[in-house]
PDB file of N, CA, C, O and CB in Angstrom:
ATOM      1  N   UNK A   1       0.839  -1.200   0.000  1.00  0.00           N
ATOM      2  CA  UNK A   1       0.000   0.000   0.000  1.00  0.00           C
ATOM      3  C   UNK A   1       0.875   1.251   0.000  1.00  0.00           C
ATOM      4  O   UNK A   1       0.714   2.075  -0.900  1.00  0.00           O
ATOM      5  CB  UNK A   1      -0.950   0.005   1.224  1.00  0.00           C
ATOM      6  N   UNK A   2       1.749   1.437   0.907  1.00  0.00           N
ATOM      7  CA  UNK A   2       3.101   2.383   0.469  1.00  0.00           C
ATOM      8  C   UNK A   2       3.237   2.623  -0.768  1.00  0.00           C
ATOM      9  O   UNK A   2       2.691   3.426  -1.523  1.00  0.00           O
ATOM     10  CB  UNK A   2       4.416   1.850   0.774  1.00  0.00           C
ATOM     11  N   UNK A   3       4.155   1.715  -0.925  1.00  0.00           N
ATOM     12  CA  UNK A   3       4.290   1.786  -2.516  1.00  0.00           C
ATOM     13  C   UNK A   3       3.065   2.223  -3.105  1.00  0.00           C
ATOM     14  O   UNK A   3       3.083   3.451  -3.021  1.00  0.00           O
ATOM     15  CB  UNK A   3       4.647   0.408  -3.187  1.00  0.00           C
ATOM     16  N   UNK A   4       2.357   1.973  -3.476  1.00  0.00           N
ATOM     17  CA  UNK A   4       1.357   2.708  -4.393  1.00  0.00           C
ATOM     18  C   UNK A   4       0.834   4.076  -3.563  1.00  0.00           C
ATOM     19  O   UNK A   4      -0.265   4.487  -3.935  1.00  0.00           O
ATOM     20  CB  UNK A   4      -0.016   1.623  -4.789  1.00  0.00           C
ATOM     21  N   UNK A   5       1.217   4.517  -2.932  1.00  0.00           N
ATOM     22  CA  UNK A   5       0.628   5.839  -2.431  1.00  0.00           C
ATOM     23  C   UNK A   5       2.235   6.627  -2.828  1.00  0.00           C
ATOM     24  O   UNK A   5       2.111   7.637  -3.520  1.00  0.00           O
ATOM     25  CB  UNK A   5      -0.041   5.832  -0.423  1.00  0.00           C
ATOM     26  N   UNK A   6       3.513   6.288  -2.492  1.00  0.00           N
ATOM     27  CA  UNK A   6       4.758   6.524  -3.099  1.00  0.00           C
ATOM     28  C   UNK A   6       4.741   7.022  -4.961  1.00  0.00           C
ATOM     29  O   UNK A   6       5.043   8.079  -5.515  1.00  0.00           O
ATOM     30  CB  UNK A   6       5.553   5.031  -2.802  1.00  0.00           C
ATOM     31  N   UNK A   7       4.243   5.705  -5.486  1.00  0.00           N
ATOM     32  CA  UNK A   7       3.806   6.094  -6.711  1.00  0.00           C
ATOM     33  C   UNK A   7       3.110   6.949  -7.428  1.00  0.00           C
ATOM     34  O   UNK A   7       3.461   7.429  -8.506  1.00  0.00           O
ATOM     35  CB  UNK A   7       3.486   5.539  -6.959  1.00  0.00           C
ATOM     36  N   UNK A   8       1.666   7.249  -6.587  1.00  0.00           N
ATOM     37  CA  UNK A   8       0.994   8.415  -6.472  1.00  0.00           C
ATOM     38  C   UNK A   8       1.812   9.613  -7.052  1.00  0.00           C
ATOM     39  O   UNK A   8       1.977  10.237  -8.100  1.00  0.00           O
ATOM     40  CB  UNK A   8       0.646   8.602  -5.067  1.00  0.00           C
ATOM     41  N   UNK A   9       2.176   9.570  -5.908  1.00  0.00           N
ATOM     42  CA  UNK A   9       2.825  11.025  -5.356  1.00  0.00           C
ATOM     43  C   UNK A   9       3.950  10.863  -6.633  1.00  0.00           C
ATOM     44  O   UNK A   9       3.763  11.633  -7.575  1.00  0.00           O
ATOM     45  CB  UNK A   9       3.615  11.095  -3.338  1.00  0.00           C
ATOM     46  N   UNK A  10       4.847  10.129  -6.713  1.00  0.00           N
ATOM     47  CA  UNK A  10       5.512  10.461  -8.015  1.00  0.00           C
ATOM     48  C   UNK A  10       5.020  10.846  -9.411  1.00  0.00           C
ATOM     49  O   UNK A  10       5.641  11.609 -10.150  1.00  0.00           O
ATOM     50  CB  UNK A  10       6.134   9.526  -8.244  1.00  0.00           C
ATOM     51  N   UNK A  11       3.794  10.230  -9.731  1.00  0.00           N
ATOM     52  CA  UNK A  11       2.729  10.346 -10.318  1.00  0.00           C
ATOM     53  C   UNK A  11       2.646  12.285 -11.008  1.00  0.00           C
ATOM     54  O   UNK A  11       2.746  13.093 -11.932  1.00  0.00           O
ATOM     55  CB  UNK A  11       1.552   9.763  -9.082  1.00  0.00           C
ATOM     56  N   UNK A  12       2.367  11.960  -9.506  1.00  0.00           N
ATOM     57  CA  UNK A  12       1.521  13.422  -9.545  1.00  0.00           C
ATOM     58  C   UNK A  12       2.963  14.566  -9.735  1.00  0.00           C
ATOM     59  O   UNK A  12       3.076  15.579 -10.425  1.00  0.00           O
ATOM     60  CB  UNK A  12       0.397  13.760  -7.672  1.00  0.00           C
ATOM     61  N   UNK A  13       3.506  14.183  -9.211  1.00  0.00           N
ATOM     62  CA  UNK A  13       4.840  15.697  -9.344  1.00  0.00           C
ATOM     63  C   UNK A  13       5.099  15.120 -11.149  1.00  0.00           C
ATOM     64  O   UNK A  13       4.771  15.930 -12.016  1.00  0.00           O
ATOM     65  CB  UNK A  13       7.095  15.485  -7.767  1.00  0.00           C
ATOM     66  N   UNK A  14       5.449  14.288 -11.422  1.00  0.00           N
ATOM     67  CA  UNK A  14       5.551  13.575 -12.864  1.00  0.00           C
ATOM     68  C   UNK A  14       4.245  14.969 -13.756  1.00  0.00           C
ATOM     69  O   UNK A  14       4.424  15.852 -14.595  1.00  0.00           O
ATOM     70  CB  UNK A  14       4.773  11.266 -12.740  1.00  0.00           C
ATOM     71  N   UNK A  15       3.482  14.663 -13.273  1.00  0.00           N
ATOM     72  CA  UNK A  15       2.379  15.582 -13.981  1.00  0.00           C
ATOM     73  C   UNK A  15       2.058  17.130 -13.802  1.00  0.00           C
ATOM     74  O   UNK A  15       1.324  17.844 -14.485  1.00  0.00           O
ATOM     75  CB  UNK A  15       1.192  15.019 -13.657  1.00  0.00           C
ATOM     76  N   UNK A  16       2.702  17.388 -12.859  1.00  0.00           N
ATOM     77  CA  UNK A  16       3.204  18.815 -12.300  1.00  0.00           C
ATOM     78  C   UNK A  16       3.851  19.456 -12.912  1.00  0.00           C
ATOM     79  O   UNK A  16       3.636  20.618 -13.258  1.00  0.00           O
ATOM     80  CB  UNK A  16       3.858  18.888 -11.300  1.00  0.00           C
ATOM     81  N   UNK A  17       5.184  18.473 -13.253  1.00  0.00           N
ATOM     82  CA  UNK A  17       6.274  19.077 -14.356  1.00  0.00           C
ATOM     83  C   UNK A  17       5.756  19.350 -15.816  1.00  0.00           C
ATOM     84  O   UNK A  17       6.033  20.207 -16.655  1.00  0.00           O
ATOM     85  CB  UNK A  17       7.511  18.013 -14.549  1.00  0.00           C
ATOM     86  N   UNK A  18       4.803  18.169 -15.782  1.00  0.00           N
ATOM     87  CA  UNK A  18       4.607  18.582 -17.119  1.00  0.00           C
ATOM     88  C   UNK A  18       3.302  19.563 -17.282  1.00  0.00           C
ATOM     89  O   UNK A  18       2.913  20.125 -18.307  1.00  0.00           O
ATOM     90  CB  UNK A  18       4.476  17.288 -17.992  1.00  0.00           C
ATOM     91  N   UNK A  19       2.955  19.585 -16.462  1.00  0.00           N
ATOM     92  CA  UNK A  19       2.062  20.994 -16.793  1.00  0.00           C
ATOM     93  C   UNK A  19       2.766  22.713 -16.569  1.00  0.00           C
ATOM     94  O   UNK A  19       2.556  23.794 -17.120  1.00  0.00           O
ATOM     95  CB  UNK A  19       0.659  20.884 -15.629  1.00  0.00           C
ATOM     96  N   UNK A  20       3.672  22.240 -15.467  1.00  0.00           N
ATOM     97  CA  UNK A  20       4.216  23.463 -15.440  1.00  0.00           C
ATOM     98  C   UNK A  20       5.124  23.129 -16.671  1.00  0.00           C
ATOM     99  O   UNK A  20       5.790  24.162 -16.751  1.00  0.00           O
ATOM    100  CB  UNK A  20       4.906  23.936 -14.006  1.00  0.00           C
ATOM    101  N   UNK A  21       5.455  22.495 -17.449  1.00  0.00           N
ATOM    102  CA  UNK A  21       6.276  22.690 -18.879  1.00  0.00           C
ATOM    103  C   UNK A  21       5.270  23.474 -19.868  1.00  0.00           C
ATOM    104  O   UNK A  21       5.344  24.515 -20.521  1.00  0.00           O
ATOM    105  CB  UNK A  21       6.745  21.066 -19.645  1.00  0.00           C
ATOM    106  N   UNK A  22       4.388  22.571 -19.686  1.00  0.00           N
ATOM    107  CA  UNK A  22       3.395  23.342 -20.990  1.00  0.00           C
ATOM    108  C   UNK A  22       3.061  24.949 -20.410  1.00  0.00           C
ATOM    109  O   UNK A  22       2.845  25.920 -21.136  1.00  0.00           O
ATOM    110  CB  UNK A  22       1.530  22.322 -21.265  1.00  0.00           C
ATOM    111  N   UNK A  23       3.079  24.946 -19.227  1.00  0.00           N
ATOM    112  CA  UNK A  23       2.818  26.813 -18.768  1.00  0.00           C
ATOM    113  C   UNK A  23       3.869  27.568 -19.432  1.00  0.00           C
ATOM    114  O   UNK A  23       3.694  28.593 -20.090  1.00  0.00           O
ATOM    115  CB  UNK A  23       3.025  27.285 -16.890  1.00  0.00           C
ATOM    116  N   UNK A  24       5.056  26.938 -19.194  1.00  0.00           N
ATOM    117  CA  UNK A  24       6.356  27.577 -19.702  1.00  0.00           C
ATOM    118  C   UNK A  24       5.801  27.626 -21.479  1.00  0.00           C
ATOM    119  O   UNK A  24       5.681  28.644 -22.161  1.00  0.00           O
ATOM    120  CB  UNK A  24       8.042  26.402 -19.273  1.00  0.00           C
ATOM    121  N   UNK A  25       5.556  26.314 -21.870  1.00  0.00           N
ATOM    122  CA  UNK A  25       5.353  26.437 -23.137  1.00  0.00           C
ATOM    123  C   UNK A  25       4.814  27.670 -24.043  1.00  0.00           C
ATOM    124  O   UNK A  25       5.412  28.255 -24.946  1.00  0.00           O
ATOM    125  CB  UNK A  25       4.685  25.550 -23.259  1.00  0.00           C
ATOM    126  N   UNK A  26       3.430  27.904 -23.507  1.00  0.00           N
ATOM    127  CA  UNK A  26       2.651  29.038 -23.513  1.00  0.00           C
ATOM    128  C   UNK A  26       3.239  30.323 -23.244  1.00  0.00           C
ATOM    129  O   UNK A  26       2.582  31.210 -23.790  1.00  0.00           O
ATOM    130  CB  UNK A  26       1.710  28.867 -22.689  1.00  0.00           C
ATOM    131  N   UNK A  27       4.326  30.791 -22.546  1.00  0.00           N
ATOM    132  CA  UNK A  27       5.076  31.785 -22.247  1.00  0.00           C
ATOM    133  C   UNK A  27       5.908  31.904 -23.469  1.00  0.00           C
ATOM    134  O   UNK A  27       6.379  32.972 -23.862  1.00  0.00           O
ATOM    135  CB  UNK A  27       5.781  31.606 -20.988  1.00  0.00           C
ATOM    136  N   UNK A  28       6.049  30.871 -23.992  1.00  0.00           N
ATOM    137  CA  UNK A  28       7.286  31.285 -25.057  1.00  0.00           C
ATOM    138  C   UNK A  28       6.551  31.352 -25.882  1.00  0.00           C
ATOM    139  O   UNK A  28       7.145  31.916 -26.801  1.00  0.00           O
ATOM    140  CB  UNK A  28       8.543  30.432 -25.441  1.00  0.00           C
ATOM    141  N   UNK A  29       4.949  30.984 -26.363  1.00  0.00           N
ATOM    142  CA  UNK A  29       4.436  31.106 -27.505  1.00  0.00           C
ATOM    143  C   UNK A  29       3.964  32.592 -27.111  1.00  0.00           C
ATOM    144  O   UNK A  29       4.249  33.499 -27.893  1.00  0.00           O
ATOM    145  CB  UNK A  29       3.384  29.939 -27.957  1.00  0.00           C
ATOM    146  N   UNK A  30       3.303  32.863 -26.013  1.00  0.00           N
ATOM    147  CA  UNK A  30       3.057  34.234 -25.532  1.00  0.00           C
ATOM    148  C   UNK A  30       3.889  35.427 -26.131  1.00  0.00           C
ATOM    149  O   UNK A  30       3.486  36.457 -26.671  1.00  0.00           O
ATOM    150  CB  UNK A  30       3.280  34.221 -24.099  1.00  0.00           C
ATOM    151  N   UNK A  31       5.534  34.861 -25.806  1.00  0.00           N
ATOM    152  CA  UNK A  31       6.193  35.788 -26.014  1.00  0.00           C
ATOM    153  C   UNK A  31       6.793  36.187 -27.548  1.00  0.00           C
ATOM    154  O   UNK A  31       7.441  37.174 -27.895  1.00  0.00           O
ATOM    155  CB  UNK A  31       7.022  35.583 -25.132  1.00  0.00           C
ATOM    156  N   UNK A  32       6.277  34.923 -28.389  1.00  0.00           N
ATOM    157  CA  UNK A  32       6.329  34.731 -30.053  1.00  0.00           C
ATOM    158  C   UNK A  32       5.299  35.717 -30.784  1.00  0.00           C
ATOM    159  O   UNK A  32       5.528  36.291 -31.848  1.00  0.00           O
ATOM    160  CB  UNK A  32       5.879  33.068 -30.517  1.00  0.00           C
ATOM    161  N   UNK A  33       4.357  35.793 -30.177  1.00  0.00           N
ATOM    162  CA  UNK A  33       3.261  36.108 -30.474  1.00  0.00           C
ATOM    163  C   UNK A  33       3.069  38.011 -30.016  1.00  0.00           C
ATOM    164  O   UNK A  33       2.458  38.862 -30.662  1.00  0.00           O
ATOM    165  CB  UNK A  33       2.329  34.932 -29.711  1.00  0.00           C
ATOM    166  N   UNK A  34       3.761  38.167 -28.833  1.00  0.00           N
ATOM    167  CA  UNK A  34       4.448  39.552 -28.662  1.00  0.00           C
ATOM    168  C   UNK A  34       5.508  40.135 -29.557  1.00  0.00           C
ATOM    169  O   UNK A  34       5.653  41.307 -29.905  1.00  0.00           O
ATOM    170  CB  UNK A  34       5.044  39.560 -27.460  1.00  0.00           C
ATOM    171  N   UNK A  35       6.111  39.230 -29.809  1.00  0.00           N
ATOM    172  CA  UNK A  35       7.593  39.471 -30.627  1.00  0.00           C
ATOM    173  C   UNK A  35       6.874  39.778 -32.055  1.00  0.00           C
ATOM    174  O   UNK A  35       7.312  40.787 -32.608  1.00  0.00           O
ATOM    175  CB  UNK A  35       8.878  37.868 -30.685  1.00  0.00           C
ATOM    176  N   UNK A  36       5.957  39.154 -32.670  1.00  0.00           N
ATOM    177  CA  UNK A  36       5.743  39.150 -33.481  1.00  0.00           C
ATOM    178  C   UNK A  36       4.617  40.052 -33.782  1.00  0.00           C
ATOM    179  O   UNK A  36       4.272  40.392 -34.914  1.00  0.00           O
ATOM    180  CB  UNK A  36       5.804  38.165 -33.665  1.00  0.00           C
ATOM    181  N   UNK A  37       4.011  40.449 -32.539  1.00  0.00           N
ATOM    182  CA  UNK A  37       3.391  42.347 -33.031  1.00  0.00           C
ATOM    183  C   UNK A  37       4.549  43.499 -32.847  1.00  0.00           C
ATOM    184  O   UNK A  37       4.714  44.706 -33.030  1.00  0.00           O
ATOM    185  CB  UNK A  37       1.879  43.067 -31.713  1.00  0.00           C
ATOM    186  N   UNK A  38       5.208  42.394 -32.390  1.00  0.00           N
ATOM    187  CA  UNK A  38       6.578  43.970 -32.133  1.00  0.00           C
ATOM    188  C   UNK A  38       7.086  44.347 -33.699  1.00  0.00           C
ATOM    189  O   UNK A  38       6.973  45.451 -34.231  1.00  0.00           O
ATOM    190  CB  UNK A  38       8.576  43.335 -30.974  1.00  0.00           C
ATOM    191  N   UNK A  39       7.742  42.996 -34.357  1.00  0.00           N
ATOM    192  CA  UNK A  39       7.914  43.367 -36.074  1.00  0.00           C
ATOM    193  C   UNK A  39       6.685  44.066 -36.541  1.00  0.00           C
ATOM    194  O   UNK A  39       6.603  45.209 -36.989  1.00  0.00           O
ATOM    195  CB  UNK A  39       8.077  41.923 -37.133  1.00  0.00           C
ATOM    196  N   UNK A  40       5.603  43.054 -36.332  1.00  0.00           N
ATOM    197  CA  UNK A  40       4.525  44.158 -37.332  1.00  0.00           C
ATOM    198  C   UNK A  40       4.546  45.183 -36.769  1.00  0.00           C
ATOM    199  O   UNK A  40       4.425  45.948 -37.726  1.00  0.00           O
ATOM    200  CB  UNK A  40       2.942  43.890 -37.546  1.00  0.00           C
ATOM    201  N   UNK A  41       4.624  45.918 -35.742  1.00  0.00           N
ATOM    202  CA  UNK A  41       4.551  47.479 -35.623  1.00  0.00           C
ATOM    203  C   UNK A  41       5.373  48.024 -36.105  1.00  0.00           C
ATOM    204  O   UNK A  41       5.111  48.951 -36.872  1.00  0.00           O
ATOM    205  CB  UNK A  41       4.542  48.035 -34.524  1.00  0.00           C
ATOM    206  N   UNK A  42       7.036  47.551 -35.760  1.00  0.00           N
ATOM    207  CA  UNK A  42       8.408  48.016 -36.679  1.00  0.00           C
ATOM    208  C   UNK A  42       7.881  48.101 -37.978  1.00  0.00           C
ATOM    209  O   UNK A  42       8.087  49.128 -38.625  1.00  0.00           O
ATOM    210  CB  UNK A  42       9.780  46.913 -36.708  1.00  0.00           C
ATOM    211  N   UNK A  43       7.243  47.192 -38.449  1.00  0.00           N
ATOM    212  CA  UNK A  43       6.871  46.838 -40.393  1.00  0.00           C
ATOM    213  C   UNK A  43       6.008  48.449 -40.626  1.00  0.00           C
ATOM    214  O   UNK A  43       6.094  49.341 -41.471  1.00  0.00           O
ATOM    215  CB  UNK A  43       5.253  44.838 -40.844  1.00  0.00           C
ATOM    216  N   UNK A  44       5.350  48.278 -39.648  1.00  0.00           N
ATOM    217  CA  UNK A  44       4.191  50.089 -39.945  1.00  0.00           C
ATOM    218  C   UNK A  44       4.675  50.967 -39.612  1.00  0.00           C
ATOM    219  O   UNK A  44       4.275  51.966 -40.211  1.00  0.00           O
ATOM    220  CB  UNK A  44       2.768  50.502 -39.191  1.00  0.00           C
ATOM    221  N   UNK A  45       5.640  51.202 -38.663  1.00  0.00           N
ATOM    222  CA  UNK A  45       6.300  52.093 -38.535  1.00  0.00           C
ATOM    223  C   UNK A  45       7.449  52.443 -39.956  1.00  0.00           C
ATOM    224  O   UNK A  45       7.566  53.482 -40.605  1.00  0.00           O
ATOM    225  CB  UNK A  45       6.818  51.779 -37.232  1.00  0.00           C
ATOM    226  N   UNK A  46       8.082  51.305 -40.071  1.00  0.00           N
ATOM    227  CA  UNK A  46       8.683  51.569 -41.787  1.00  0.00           C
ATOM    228  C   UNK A  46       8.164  52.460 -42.265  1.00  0.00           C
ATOM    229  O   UNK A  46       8.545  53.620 -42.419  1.00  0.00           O
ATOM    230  CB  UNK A  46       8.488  50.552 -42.894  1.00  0.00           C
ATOM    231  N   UNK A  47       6.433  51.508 -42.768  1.00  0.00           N
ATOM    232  CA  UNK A  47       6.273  51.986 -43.836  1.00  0.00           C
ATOM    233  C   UNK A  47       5.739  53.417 -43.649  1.00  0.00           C
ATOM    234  O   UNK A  47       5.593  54.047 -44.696  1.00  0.00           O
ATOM    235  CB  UNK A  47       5.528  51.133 -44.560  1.00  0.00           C
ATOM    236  N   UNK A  48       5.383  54.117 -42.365  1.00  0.00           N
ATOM    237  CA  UNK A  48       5.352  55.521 -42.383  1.00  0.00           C
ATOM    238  C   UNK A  48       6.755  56.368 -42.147  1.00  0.00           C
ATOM    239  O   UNK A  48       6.895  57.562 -41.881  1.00  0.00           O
ATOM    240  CB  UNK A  48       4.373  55.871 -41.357  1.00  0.00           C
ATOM    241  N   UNK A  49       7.367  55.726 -42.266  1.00  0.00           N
ATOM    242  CA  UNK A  49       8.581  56.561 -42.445  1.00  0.00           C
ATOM    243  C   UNK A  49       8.972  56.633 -43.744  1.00  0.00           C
ATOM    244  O   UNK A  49       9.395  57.729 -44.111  1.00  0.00           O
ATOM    245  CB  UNK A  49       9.684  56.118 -41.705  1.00  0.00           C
ATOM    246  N   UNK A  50       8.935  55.662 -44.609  1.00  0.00           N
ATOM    247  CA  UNK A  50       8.857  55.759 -46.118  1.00  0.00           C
ATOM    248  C   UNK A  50       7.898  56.490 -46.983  1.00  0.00           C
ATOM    249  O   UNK A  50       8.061  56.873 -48.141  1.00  0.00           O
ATOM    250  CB  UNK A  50       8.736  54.615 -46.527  1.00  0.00           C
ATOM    251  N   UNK A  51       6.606  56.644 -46.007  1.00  0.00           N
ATOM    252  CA  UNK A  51       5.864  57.452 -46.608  1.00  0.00           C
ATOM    253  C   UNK A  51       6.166  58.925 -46.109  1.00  0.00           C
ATOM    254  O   UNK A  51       5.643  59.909 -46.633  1.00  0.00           O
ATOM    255  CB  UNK A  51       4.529  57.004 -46.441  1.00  0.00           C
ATOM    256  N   UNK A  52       6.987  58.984 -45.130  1.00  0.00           N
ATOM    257  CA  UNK A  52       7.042  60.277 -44.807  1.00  0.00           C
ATOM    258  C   UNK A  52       8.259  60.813 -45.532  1.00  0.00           C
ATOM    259  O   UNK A  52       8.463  62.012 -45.720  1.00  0.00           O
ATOM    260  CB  UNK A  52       7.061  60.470 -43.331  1.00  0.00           C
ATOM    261  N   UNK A  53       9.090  59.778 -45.943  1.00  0.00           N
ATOM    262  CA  UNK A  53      10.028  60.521 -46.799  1.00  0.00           C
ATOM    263  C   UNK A  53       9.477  60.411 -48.062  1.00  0.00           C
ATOM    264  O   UNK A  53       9.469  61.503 -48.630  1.00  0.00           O
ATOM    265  CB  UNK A  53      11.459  60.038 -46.781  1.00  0.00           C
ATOM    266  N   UNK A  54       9.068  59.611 -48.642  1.00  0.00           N
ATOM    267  CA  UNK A  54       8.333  59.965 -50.167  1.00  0.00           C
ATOM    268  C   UNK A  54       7.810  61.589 -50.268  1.00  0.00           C
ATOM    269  O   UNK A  54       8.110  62.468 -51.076  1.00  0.00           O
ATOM    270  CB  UNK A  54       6.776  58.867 -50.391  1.00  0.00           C
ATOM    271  N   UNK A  55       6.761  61.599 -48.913  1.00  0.00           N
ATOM    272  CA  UNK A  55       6.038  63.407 -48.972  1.00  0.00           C
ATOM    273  C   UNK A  55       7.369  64.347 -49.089  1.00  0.00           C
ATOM    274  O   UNK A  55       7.568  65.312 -49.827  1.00  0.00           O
ATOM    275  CB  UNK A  55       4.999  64.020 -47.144  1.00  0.00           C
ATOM    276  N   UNK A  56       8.314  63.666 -47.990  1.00  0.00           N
ATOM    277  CA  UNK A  56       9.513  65.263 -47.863  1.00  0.00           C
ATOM    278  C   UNK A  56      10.558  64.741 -49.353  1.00  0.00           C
ATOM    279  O   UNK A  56      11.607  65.382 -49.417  1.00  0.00           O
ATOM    280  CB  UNK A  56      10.978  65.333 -45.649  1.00  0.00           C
ATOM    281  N   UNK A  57      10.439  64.110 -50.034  1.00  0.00           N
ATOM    282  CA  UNK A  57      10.725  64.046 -51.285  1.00  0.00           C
ATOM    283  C   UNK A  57      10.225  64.816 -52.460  1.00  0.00           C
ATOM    284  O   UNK A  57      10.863  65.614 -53.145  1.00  0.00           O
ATOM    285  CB  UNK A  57      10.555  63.033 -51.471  1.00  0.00           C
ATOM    286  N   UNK A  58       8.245  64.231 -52.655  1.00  0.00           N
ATOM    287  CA  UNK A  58       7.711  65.405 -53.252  1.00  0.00           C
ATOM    288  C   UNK A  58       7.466  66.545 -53.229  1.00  0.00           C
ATOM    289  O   UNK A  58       7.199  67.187 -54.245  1.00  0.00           O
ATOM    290  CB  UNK A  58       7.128  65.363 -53.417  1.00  0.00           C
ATOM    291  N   UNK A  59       7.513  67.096 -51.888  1.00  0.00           N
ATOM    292  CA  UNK A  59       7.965  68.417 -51.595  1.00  0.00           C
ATOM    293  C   UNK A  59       9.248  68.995 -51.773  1.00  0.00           C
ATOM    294  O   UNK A  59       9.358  70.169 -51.421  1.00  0.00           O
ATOM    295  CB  UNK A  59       7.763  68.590 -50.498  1.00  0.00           C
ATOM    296  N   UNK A  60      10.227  68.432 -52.237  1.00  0.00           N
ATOM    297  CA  UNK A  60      11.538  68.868 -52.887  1.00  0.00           C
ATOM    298  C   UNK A  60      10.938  69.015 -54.322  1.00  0.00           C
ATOM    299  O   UNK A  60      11.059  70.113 -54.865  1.00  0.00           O
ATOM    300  CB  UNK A  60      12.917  67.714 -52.746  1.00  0.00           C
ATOM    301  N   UNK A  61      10.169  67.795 -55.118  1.00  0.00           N
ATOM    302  CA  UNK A  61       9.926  68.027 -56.532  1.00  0.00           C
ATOM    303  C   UNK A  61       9.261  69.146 -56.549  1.00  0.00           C
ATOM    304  O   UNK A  61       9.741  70.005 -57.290  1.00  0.00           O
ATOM    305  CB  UNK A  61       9.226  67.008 -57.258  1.00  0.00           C
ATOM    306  N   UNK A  62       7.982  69.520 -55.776  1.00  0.00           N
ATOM    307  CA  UNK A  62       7.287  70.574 -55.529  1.00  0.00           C
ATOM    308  C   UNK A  62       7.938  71.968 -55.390  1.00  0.00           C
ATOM    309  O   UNK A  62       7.476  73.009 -55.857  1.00  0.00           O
ATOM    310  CB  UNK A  62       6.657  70.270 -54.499  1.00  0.00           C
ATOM    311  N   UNK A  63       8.953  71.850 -54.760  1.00  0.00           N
ATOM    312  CA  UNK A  63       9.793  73.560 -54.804  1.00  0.00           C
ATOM    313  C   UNK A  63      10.461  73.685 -55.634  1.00  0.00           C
ATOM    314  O   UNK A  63      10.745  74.830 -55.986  1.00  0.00           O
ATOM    315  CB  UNK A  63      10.733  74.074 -53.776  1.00  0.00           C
ATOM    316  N   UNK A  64      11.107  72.346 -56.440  1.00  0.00           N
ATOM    317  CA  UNK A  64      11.510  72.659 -57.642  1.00  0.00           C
ATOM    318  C   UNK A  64      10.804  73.382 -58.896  1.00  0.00           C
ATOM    319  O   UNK A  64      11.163  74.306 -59.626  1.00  0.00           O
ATOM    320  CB  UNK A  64      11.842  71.658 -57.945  1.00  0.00           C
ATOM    321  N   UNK A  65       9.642  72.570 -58.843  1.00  0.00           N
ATOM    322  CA  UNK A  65       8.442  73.228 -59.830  1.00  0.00           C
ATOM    323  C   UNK A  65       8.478  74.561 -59.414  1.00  0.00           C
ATOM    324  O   UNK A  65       8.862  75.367 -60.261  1.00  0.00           O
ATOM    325  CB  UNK A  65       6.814  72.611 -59.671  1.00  0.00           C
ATOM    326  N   UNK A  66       8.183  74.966 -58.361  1.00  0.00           N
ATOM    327  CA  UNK A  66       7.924  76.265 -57.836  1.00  0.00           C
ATOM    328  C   UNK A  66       8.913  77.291 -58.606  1.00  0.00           C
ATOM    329  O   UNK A  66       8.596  78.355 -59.138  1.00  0.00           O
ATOM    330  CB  UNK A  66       8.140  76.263 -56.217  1.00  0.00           C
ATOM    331  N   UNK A  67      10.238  76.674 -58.526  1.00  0.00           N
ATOM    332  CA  UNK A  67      11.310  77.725 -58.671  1.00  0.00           C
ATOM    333  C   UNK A  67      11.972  77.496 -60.154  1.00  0.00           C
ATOM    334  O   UNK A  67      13.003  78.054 -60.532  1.00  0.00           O
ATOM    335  CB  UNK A  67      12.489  77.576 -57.402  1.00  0.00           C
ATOM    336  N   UNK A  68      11.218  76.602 -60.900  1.00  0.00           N
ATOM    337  CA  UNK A  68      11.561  76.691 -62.418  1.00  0.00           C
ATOM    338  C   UNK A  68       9.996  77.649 -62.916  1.00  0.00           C
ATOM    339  O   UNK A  68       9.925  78.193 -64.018  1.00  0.00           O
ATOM    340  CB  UNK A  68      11.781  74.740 -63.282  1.00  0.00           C
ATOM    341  N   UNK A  69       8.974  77.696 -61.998  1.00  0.00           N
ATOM    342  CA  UNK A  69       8.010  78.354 -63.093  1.00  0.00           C
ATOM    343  C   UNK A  69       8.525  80.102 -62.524  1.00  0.00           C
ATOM    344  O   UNK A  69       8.217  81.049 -63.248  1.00  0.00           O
ATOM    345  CB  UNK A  69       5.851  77.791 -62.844  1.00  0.00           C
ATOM    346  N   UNK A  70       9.172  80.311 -61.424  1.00  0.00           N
ATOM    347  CA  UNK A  70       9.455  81.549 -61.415  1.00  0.00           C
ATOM    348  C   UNK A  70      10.858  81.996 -61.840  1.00  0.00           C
ATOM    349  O   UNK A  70      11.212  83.139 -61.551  1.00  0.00           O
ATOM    350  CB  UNK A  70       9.166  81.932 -60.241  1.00  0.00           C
ATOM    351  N   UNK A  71      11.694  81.161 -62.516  1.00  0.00           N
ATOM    352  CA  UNK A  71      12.700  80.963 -63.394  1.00  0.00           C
ATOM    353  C   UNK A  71      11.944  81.870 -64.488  1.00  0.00           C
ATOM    354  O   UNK A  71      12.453  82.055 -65.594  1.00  0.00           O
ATOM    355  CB  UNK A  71      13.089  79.332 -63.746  1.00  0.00           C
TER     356      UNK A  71
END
C-alpha cells in the first residue's frame, strides 16, 4: 500500500512538471506572439517613415516646380 501511495505522489509531481512545462510552453508562444506584433509594428512604422520621406521628397519636386516656373 506504500508503494502505491509513493507512486501516487511520483505520479503526480511527474504531472506537475509537465504541466508546469506546458505553462512555460505558452510563455514562449506568448512571447512569439508579442515578438511578433513587435515586427509588425516596426513593419508600420517603416512603412510611415517611407511614406514620410516619399512626402519630404515630393515636396523637394514641388519647390523645384515652384522655382523653375518663377525661373
Amino acid at each position: 500500500m506504500s508503494n502505491r501511495v509513493y507512486d501516487n505522489r511520483m505520479y503526480n509531481r511527474v504531472y506537475d512538471n509537465r504541466v508546469y512545462d506546458n505553462r512555460v510552453y505558452d510563455n514562449i508562444v506568448y512571447d512569439n506572439i508579442v515578438y511578433d506584433n513587435l515586427v509588425f509594428a516596426n513593419m508600420v512604422y517603416d512603412t510611415y517613415t517611407r511614406l514620410y520621406d516619399n512626402l519630404g521628397y515630393d515636396n523637394l519636386v514641388y519647390d523645384k516646380l515652384m522655382r523653375d516656373n518663377l525661373v
